[in-house]
mmCIF file as gemmi writes it, N, C-alpha and C atoms, coordinates in Angstrom:
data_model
loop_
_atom_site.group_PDB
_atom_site.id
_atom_site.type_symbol
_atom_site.label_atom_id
_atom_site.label_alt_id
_atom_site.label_comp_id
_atom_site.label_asym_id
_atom_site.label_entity_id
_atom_site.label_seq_id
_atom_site.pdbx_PDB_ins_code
_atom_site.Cartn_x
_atom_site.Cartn_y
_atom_site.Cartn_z
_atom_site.occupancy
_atom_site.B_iso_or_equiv
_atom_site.pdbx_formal_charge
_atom_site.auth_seq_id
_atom_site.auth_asym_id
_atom_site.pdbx_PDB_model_num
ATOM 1 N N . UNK Axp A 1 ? 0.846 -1.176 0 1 0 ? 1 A 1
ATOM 2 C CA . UNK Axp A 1 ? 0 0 0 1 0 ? 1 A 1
ATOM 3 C C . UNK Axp A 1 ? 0.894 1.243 0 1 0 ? 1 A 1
ATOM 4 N N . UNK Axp A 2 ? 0.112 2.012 -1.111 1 0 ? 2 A 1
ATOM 5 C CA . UNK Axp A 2 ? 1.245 3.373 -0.81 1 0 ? 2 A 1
ATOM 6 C C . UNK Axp A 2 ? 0.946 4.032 0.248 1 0 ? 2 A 1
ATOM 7 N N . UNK Axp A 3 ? 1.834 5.035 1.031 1 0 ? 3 A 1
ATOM 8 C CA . UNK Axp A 3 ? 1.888 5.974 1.943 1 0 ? 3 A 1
ATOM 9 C C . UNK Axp A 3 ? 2.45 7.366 1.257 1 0 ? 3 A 1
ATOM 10 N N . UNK Axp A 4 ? 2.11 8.103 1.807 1 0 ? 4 A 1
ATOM 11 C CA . UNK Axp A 4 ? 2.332 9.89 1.445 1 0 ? 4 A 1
ATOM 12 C C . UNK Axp A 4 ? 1.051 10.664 0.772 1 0 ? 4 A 1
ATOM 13 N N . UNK Axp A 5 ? 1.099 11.691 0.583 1 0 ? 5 A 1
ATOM 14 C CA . UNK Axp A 5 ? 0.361 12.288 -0.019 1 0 ? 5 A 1
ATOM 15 C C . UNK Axp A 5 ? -0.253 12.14 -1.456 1 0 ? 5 A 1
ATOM 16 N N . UNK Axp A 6 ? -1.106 12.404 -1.794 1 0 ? 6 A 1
ATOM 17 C CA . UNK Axp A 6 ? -1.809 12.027 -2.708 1 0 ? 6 A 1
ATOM 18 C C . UNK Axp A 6 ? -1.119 12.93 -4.502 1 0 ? 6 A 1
ATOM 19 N N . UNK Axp A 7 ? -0.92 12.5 -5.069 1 0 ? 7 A 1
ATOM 20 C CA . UNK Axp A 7 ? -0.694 13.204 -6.751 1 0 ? 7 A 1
ATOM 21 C C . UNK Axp A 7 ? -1.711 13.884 -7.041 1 0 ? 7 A 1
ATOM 22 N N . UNK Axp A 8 ? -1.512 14.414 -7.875 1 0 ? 8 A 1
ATOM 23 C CA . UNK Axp A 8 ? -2.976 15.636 -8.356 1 0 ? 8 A 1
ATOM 24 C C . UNK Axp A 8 ? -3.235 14.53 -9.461 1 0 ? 8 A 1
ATOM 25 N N . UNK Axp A 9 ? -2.776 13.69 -9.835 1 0 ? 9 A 1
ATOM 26 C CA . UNK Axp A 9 ? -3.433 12.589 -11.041 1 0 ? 9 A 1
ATOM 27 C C . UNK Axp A 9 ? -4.55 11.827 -10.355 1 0 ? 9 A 1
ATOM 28 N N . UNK Axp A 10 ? -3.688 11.097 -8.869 1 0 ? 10 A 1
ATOM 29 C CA . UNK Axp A 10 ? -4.375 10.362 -7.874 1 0 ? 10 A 1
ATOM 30 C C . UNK Axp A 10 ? -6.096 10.601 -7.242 1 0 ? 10 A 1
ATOM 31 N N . UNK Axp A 11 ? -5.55 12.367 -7.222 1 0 ? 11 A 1
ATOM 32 C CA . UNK Axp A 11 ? -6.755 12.966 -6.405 1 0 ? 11 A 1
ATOM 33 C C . UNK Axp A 11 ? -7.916 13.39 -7.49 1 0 ? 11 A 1
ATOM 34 N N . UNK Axp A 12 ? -7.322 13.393 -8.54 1 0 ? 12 A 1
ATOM 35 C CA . UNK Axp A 12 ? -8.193 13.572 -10.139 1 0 ? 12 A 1
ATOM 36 C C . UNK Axp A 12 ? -8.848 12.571 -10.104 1 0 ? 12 A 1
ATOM 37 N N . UNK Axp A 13 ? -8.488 11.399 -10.311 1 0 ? 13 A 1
ATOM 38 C CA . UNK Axp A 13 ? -9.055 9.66 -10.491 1 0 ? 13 A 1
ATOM 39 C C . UNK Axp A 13 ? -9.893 10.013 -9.33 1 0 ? 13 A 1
ATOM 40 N N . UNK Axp A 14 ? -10.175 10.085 -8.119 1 0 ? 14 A 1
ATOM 41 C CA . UNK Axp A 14 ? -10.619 9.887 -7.174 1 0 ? 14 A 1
ATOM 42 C C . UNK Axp A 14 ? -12.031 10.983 -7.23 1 0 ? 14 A 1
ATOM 43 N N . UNK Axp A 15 ? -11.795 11.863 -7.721 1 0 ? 15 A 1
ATOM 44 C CA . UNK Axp A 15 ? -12.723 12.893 -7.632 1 0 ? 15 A 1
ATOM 45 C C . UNK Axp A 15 ? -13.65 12.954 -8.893 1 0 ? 15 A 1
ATOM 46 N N . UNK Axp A 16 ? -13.225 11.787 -9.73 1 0 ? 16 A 1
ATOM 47 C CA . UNK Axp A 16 ? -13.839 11.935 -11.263 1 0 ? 16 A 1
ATOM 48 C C . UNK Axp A 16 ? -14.615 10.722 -11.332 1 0 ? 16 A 1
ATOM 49 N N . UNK Axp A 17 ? -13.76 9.505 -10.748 1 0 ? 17 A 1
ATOM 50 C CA . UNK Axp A 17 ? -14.666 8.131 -10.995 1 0 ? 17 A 1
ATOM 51 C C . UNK Axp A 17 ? -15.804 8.159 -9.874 1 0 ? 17 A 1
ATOM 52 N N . UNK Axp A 18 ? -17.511 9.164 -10.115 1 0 ? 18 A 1
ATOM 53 C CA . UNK Axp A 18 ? -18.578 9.074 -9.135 1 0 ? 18 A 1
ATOM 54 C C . UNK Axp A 18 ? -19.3 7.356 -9.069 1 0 ? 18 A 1
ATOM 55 N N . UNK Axp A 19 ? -19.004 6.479 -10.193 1 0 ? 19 A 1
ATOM 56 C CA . UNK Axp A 19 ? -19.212 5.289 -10.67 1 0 ? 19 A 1
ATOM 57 C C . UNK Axp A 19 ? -18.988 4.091 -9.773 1 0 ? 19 A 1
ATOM 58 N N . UNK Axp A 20 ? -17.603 4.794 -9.324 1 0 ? 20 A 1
ATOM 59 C CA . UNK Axp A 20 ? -16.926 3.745 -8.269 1 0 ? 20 A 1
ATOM 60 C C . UNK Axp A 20 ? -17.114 3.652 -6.977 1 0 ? 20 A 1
ATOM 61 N N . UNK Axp A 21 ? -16.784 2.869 -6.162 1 0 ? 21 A 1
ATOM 62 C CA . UNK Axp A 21 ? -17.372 3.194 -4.436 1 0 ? 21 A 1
ATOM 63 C C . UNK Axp A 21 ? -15.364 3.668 -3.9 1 0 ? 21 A 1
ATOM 64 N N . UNK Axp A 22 ? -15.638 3.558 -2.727 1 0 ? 22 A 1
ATOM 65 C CA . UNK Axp A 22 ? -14.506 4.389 -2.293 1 0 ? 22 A 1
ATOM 66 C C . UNK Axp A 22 ? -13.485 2.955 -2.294 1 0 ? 22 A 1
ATOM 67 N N . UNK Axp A 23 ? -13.958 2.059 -1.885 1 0 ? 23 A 1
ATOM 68 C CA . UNK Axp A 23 ? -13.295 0.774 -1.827 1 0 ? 23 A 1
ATOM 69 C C . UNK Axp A 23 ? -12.749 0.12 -3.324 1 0 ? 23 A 1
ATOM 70 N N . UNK Axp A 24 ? -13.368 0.248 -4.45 1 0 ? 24 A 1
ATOM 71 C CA . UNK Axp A 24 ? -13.004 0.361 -5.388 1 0 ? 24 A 1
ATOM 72 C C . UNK Axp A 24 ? -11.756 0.688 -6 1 0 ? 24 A 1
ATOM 73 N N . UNK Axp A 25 ? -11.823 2.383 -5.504 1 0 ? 25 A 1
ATOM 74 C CA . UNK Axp A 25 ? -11.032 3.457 -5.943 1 0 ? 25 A 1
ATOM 75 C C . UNK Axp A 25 ? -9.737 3.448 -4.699 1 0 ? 25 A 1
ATOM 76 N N . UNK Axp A 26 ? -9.538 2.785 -3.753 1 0 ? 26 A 1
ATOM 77 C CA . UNK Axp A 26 ? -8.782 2.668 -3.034 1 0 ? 26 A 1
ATOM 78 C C . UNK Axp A 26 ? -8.008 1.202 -3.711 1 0 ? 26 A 1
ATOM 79 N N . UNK Axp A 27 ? -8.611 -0.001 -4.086 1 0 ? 27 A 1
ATOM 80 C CA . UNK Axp A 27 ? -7.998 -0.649 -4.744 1 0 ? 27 A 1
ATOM 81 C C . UNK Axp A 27 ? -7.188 -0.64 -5.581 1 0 ? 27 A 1
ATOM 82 N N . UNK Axp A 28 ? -7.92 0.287 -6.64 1 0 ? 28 A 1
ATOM 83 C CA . UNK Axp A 28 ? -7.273 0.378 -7.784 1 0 ? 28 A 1
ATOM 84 C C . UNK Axp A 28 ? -6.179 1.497 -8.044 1 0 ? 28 A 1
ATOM 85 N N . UNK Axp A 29 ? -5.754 2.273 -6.53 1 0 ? 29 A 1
ATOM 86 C CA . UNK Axp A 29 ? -4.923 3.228 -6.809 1 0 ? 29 A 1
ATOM 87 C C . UNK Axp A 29 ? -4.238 2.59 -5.865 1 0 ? 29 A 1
ATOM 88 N N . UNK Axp A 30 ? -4.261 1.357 -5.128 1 0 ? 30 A 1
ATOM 89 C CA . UNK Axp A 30 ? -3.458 0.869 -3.943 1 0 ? 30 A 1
ATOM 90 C C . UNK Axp A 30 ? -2.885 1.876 -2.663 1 0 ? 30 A 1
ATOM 91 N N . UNK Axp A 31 ? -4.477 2.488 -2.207 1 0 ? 31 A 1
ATOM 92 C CA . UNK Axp A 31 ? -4.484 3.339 -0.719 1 0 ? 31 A 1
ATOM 93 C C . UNK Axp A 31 ? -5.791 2.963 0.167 1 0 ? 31 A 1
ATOM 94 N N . UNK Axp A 32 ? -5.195 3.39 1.093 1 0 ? 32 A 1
ATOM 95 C CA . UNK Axp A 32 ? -6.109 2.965 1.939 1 0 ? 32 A 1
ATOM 96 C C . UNK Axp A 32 ? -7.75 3.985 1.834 1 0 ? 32 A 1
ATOM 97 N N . UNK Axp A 33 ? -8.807 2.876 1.836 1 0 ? 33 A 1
ATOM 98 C CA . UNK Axp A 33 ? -9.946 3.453 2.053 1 0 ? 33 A 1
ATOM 99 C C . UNK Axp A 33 ? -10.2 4.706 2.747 1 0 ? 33 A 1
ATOM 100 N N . UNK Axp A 34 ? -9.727 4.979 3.798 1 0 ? 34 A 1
ATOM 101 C CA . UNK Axp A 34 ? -9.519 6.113 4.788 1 0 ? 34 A 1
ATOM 102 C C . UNK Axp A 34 ? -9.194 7.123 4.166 1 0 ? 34 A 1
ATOM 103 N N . UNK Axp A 35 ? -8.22 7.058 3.284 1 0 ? 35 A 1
ATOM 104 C CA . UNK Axp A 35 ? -7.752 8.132 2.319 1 0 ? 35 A 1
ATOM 105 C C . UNK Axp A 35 ? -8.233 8.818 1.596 1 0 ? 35 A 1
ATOM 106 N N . UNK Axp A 36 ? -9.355 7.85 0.75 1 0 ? 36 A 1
ATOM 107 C CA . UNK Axp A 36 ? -9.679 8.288 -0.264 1 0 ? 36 A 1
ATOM 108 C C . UNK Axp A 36 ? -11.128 8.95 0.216 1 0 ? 36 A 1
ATOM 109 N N . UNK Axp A 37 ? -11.776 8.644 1.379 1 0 ? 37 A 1
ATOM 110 C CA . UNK Axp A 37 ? -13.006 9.116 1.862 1 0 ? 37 A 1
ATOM 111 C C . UNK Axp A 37 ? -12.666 10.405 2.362 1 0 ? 37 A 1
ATOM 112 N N . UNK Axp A 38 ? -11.43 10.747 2.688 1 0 ? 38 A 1
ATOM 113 C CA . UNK Axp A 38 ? -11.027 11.953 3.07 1 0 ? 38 A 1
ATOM 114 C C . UNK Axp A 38 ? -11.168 13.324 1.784 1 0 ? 38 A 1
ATOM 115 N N . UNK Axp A 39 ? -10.54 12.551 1.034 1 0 ? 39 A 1
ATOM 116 C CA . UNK Axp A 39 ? -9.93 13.46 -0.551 1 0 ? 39 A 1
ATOM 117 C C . UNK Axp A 39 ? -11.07 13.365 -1.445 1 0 ? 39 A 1
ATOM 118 N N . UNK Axp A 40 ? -12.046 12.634 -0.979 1 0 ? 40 A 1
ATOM 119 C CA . UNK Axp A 40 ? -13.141 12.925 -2.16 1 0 ? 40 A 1
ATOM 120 C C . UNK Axp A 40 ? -14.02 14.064 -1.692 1 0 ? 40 A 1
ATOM 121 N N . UNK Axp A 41 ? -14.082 14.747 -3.045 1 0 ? 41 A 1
ATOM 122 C CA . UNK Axp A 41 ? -14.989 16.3 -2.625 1 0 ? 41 A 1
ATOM 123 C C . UNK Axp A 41 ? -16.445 15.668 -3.186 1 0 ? 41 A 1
ATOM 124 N N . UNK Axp A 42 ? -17.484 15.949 -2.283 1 0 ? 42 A 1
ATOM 125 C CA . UNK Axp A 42 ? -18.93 15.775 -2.751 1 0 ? 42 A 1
ATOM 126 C C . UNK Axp A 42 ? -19.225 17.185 -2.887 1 0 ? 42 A 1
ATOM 127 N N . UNK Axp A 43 ? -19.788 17.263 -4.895 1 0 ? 43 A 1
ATOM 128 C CA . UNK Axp A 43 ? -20.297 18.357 -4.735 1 0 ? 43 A 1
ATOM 129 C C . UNK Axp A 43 ? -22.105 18.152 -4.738 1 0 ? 43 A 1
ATOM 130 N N . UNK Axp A 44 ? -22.358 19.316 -3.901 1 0 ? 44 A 1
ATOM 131 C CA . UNK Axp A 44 ? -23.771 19.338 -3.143 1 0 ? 44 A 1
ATOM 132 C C . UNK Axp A 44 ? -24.517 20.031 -4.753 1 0 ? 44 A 1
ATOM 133 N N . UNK Axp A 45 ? -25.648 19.553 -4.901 1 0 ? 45 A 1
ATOM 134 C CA . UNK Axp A 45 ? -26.531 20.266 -6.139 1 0 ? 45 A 1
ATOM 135 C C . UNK Axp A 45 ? -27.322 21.49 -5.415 1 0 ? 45 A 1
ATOM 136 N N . UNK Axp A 46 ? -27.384 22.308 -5.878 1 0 ? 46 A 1
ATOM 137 C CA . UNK Axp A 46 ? -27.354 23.882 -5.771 1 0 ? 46 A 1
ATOM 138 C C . UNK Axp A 46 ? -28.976 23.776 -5.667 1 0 ? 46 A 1
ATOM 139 N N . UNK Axp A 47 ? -29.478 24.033 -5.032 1 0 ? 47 A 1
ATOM 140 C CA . UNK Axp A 47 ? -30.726 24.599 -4.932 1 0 ? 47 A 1
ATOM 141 C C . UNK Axp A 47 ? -31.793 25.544 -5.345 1 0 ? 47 A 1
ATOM 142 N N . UNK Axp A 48 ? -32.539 25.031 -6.425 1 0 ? 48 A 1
ATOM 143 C CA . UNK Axp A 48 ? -33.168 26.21 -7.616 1 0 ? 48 A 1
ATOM 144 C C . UNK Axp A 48 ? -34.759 26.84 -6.544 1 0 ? 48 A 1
ATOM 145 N N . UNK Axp A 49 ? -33.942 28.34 -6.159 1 0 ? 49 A 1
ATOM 146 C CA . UNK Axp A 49 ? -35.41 29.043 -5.022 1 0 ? 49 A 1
ATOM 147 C C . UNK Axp A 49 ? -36.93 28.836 -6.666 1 0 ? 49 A 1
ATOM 148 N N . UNK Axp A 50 ? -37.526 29.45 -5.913 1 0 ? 50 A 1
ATOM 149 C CA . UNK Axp A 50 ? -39.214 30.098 -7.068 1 0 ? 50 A 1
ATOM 150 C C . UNK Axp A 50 ? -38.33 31.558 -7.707 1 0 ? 50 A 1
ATOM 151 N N . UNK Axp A 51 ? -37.473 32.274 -6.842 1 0 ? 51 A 1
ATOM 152 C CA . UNK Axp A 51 ? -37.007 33.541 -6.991 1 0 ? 51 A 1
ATOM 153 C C . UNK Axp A 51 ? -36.242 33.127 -8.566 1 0 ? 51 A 1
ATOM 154 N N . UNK Axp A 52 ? -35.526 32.218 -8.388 1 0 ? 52 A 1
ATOM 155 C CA . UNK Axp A 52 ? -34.06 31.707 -9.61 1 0 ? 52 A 1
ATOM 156 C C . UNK Axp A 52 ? -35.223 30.899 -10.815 1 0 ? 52 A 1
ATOM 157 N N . UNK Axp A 53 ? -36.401 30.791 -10.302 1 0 ? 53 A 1
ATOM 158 C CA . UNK Axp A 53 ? -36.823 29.795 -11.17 1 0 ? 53 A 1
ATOM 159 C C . UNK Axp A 53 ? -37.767 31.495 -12.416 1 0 ? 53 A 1
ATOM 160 N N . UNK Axp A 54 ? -37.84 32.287 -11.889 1 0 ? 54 A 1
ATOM 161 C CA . UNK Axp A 54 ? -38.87 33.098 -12.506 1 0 ? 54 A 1
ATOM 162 C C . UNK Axp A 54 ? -37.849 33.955 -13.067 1 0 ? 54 A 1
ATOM 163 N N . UNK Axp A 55 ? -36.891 34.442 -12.758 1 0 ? 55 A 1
ATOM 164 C CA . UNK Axp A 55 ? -35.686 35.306 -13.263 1 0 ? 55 A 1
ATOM 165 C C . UNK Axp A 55 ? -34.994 34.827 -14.383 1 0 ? 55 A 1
ATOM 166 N N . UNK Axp A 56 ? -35.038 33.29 -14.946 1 0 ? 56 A 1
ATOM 167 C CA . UNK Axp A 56 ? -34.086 32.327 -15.192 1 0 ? 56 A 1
ATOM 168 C C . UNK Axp A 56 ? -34.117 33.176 -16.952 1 0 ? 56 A 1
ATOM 169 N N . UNK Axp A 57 ? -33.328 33.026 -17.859 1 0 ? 57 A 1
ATOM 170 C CA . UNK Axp A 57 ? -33.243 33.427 -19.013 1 0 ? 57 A 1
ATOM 171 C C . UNK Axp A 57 ? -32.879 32.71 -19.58 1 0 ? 57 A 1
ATOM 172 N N . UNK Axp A 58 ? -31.92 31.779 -19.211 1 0 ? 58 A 1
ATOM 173 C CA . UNK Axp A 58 ? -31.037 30.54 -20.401 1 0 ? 58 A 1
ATOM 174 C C . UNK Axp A 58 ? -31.114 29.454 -19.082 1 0 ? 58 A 1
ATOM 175 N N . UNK Axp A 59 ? -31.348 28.437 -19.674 1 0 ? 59 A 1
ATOM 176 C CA . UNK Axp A 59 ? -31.105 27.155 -18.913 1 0 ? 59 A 1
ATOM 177 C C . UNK Axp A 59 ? -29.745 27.137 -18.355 1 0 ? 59 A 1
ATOM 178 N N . UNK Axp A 60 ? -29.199 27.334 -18.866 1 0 ? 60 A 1
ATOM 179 C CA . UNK Axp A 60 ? -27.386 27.583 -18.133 1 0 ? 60 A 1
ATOM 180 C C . UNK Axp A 60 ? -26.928 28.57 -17.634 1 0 ? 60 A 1
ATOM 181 N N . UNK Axp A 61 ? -27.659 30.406 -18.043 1 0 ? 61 A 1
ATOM 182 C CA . UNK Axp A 61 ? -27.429 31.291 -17.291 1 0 ? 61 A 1
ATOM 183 C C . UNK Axp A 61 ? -28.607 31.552 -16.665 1 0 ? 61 A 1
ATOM 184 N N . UNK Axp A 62 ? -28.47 32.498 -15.411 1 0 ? 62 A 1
ATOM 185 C CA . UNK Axp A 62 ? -29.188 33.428 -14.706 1 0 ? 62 A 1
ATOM 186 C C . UNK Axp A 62 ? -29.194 34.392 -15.192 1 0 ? 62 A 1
ATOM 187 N N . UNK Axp A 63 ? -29.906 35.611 -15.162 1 0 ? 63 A 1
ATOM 188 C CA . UNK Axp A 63 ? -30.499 37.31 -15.454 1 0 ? 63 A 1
ATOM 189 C C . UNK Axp A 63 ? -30.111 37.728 -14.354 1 0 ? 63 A 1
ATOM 190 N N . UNK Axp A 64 ? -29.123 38.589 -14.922 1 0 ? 64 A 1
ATOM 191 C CA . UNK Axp A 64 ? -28.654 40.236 -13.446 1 0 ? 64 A 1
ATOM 192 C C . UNK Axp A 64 ? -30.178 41.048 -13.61 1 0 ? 64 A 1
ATOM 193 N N . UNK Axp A 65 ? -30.597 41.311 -12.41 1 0 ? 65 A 1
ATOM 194 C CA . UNK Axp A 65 ? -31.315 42.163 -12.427 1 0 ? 65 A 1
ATOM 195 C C . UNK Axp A 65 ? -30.912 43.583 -12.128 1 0 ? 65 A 1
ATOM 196 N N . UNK Axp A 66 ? -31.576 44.525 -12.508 1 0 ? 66 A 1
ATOM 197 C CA . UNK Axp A 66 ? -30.591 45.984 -11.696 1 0 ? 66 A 1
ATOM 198 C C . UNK Axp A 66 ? -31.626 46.684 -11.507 1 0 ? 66 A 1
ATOM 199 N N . UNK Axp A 67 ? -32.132 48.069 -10.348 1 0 ? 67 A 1
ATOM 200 C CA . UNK Axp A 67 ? -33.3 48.252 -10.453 1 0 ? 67 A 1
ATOM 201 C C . UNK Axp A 67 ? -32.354 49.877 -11.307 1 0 ? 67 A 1
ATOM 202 N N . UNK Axp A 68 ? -33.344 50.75 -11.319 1 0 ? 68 A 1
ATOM 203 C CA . UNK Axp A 68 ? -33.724 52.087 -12.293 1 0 ? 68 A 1
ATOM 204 C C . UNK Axp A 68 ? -32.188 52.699 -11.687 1 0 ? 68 A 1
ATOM 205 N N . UNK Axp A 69 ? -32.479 52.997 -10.848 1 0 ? 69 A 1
ATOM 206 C CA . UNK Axp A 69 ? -31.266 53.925 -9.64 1 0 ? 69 A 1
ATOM 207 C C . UNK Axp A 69 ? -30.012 53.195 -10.046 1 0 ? 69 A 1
ATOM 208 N N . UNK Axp A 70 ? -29.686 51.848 -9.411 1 0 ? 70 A 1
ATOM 209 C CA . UNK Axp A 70 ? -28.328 51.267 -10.184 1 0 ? 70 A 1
ATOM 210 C C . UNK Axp A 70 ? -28.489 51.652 -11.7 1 0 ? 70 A 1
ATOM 211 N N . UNK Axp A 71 ? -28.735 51.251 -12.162 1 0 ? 71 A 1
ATOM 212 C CA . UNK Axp A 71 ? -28.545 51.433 -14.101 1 0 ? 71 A 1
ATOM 213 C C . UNK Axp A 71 ? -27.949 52.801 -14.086 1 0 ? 71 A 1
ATOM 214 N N . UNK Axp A 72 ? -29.029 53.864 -13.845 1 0 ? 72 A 1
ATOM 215 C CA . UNK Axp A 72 ? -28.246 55.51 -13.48 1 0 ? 72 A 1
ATOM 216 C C . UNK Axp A 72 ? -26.924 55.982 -13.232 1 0 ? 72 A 1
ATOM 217 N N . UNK Axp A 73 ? -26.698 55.065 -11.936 1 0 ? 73 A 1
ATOM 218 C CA . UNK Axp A 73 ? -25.393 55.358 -11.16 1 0 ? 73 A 1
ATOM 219 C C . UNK Axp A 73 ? -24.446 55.023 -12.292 1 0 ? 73 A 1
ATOM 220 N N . UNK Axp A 74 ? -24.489 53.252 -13.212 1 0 ? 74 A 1
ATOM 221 C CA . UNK Axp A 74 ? -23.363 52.738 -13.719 1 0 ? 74 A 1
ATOM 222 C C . UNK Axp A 74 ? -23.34 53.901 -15.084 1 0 ? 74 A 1
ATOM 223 N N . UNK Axp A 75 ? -24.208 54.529 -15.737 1 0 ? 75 A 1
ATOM 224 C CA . UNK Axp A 75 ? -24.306 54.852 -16.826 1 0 ? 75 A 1
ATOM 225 C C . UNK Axp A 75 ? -23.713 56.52 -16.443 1 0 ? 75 A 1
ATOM 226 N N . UNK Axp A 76 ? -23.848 57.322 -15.25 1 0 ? 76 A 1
ATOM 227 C CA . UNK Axp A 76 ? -23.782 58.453 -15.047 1 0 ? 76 A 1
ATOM 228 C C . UNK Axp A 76 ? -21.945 58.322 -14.764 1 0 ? 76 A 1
ATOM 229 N N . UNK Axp A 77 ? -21.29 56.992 -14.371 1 0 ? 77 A 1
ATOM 230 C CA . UNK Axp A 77 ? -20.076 56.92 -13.892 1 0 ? 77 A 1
ATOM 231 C C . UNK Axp A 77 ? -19.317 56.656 -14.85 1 0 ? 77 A 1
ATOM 232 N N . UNK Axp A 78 ? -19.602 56.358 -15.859 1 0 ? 78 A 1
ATOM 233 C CA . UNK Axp A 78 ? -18.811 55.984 -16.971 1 0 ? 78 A 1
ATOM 234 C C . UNK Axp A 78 ? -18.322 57.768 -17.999 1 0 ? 78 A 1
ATOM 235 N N . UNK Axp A 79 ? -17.353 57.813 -18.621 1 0 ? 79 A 1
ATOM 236 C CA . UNK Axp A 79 ? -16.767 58.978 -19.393 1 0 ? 79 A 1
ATOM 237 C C . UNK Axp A 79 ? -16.704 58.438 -20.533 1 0 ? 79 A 1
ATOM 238 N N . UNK Axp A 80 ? -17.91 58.863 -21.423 1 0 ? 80 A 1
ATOM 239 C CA . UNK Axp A 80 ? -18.056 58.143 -22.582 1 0 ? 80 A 1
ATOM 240 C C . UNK Axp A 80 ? -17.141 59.583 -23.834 1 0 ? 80 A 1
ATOM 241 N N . UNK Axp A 81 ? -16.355 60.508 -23.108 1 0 ? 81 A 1
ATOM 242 C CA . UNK Axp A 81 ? -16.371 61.532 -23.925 1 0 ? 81 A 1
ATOM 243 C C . UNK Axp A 81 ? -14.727 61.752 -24.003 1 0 ? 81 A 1
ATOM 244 N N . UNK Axp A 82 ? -14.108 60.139 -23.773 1 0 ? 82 A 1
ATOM 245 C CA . UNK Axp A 82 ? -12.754 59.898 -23.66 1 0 ? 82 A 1
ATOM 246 C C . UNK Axp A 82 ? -12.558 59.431 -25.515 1 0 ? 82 A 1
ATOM 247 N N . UNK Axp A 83 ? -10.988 59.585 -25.672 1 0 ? 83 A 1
ATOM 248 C CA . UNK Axp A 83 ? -10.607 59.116 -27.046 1 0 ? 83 A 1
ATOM 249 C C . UNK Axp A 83 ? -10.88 57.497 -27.19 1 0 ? 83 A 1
ATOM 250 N N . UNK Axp A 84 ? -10.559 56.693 -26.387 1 0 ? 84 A 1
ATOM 251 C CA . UNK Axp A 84 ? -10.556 55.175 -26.331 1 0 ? 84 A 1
ATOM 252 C C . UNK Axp A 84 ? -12.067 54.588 -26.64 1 0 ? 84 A 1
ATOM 253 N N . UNK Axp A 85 ? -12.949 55.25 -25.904 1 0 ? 85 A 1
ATOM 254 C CA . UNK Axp A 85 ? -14.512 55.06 -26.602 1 0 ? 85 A 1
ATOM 255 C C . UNK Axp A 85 ? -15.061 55.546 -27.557 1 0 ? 85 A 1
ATOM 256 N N . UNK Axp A 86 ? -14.595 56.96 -27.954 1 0 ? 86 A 1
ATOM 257 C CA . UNK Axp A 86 ? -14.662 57.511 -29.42 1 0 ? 86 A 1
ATOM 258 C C . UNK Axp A 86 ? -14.548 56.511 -30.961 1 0 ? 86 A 1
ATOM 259 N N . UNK Axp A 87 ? -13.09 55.782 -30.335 1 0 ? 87 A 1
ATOM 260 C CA . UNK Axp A 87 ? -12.529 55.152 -31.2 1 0 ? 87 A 1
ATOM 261 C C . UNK Axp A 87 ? -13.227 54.155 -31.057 1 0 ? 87 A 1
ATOM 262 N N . UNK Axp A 88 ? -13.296 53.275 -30.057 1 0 ? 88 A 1
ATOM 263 C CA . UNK Axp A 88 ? -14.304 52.011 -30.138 1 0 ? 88 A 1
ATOM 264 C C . UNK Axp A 88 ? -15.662 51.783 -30.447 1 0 ? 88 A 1
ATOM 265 N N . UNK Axp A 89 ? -16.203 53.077 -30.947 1 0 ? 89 A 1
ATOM 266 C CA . UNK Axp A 89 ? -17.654 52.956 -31.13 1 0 ? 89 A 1
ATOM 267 C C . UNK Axp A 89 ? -18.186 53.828 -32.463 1 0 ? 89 A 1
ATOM 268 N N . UNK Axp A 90 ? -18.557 52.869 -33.12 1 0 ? 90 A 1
ATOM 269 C CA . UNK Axp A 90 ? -18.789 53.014 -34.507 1 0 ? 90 A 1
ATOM 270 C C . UNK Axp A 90 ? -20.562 53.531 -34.525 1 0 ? 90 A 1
ATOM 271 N N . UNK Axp A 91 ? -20.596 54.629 -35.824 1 0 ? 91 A 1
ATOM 272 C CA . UNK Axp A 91 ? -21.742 54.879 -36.126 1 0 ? 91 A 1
ATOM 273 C C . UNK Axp A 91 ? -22.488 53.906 -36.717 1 0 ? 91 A 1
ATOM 274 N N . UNK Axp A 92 ? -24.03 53.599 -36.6 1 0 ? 92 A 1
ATOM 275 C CA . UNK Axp A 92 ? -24.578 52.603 -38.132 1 0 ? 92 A 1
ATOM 276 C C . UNK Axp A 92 ? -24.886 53.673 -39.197 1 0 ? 92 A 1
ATOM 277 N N . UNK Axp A 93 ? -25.276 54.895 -38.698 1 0 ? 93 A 1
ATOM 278 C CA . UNK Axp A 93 ? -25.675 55.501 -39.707 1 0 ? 93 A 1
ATOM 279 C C . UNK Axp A 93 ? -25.185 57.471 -39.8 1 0 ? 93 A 1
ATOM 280 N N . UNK Axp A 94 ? -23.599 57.276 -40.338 1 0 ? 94 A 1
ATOM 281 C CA . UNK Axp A 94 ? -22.901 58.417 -39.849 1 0 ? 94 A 1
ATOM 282 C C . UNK Axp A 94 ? -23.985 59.589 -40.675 1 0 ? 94 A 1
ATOM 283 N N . UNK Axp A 95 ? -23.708 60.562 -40.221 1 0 ? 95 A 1
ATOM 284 C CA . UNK Axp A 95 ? -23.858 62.03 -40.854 1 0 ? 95 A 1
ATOM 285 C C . UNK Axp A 95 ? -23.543 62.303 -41.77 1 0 ? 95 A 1
């Protein structure tokens, strides 16, 4: 059985095969069970509120909401009357 710390290959295998039981994955990397129940990360499934479910826009993203007042603030803070935005922002329909 090996002893020492775990490889980032080791702890990869361990954290990737969800298929396998811990006894398995302790076999087949020759460590002890103990080890590998330690180093495996369970990730927890995220919890969809009514709030995330009505906001939702893309199945994979969420919608920033902003109310009136924020929008103001970000749009009043910005210096749109610099050369760098001049240049970056094209007419569709010049003069």
């Amino acid at each position: 059985m090996k002893k020492g710390p775990l490889s980032k290959i080791e702890a990869h295998y361990i954290n990737t095969k969800t298929d396998l039981t811990d006894e398995q994955i302790a076999a087949d990397l020759g460590r002890s069970v103990e080890l590998v129940k330690e180093n495996r990360i369970v990730v927890q499934p995220r919890q969809v509120t009514p709030f995330m479910q009505a906001t939702r826009g893309h199945k994979s993203r969420g919608v920033a909401i902003s109310s009136e007042a924020a929008s103001v603030i970000g749009d009043d803070s910005r210096n749109y009357n610099t050369r760098e935005y001049k240049k970056n922002v094209g007419k569709v329909f010049p003069d």
